[in-house]
C-alpha positions as CSV (number, residue, x, y, z in Angstrom):
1,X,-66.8,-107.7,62.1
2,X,-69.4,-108.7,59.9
3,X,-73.3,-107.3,60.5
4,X,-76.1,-109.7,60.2
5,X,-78.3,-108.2,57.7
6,X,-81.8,-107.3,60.4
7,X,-80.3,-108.7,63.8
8,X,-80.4,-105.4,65.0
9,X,-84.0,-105.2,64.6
10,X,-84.9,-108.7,65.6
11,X,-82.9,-108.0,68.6
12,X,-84.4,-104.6,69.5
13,X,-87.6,-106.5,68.9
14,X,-87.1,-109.4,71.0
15,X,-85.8,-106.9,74.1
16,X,-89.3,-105.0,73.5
17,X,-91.4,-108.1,74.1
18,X,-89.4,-109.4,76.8
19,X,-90.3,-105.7,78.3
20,X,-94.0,-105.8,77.5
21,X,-93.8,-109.3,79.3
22,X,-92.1,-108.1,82.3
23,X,-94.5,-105.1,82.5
24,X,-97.5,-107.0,82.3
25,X,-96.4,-109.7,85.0
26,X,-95.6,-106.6,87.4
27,X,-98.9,-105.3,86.9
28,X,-100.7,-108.9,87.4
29,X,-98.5,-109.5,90.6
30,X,-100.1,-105.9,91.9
31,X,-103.6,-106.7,90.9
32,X,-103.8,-110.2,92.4
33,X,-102.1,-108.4,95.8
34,X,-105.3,-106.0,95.5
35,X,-107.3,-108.6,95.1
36,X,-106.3,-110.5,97.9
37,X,-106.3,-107.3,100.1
38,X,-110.0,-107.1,99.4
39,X,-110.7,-111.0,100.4
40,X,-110.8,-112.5,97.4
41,X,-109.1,-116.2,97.3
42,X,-105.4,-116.2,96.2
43,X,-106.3,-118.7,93.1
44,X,-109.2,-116.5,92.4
45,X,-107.4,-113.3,92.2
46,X,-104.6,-114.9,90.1
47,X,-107.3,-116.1,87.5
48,X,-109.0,-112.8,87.5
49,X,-106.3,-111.0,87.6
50,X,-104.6,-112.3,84.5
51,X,-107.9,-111.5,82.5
52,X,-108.3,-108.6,83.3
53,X,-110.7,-107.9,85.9
């Protein structure tokens, strides 16, 4: 078997960014269900939520 030269790390790499994605689109769905508890609109609380606020 031959080893690509750096497709270990490109692969390691790509598997940490898909994680940081998931991560982040867990915490966004949680937010904008926070949000909506509180009364804010469903649009609204996706928009703020995926600033930040």
């Amino acid at each position: 078997m031959v080893e690509i030269k750096g497709f270990n790390e490109a692969y390691k790499a790509m598997l940490a960014k898909e994680t940081v994605k998931k991560i982040h689109k867990k915490h966004t769905d949680n937010r904008v269900k926070e949000l909506i508890a509180q009364g804010v609109d469903k649009e609204i609380a996706k928009v703020m939520a995926s600033v930040g606020l």
